[in-house]
C-alpha positions, 0 to 999 in steps of 0.5 A: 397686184392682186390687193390694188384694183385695176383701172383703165387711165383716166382724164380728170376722173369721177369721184368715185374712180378716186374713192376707189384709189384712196380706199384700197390704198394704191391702184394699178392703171392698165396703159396697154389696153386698147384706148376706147373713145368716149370714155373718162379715158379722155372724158370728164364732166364739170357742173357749169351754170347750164347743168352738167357739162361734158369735155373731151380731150381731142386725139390723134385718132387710128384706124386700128385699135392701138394701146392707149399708151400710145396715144396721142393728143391733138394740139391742131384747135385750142382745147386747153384754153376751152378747157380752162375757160370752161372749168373757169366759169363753172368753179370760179366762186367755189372755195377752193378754186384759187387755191388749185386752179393756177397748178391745174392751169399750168398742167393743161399750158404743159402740152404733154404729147401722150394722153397717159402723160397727160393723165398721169401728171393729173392724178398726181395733182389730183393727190396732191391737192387732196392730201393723199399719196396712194401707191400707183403703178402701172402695167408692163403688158396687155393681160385679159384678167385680173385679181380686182380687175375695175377695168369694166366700169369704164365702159360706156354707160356703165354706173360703177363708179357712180355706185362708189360715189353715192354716200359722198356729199358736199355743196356745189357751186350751184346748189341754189339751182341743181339738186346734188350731182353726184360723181362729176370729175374729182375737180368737182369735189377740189374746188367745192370742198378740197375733201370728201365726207360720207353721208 
């Protein structure tokens, strides 16, 4: 396990999150942990025509902590139509949206009952777009430490995975009003340029 970093689950995640992933080959996804809310766990962001806009996957929520594999999501307000209307209008000119968004589509209209679930088939499409077929795993149990534990820069706040992303570079949708937003979610990176190049 030791040459894989370590990861918390992710919903959509940033681009630097998914450099980490390609870079090392593989990564091992912790599904045991305690789920944490308002992070990429269930969280992504998209650049729209009004700036950066944050989305949230709505979840059944407990008063106890519990592993995020047990997780489930809430199908009680129409989310995944926000969702893909939202994703609609921020990326509908870029290059690569026709190519990608109808699978992306058909993921969301899925309605997979666990947020990890959910999460999983993402990455998968999220790979396959991209090309790549890193070696994911997952974990059997809870352990607190690991050899290239990543868990960390999944914390609130934390710039981690905004550091990985810092030397990528391509045109975004609204490049004519933005300067460059670097480490929005990786479908950013798919519908702009289908590929990533280093600065």
């Amino acid at each position: 396990m030791g040459r894989f970093p370590v990861l918390t689950t992710s919903c959509l995640p940033p681009i630097g999150y998914i450099k980490l992933i390609l870079e090392s080959g593989g990564a091992v996804i912790d599904i045991h942990e305690h789920f944490v809310k308002q992070t990429i766990r269930n969280h992504y962001s998209v650049l729209s025509a009004n700036g950066i806009l944050q989305l949230s996957i709505p979840v059944k929520h407990s008063k106890i902590k519990i592993p995020v594999h047990q997780v489930r999501i809430c199908y009680d307000q129409p989310w995944q139509r926000q969702h893909l209307n939202a994703i609609r209008s921020a990326y509908g000119r870029a290059a690569f949206f026709q190519f990608y968004f109808e699978e992306l589509e058909n993921i969301f209209c899925s309605s997979p009952e666990r947020l990890t679930v959910f999460n999983d088939l993402l990455l998968k499409w999220i790979f396959k777009c991209l090309k790549q077929d890193p070696l994911i795993t997952f974990t059997k149990k809870y352990t607190d430490n690991y050899e290239n534990d990543q868990r960390h820069a999944s914390l609130k706040h934390s710039s981690h995975f905004l550091h990985l992303s810092r030397d990528i570079s391509y045109a975004q949708v609204y490049s004519d009003r933005f300067a460059f937003k670097p480490n929005l979610s990786i479908l950013d990176l798919i519908f702009n340029a289908a590929q990533y190049t280093q600065a």
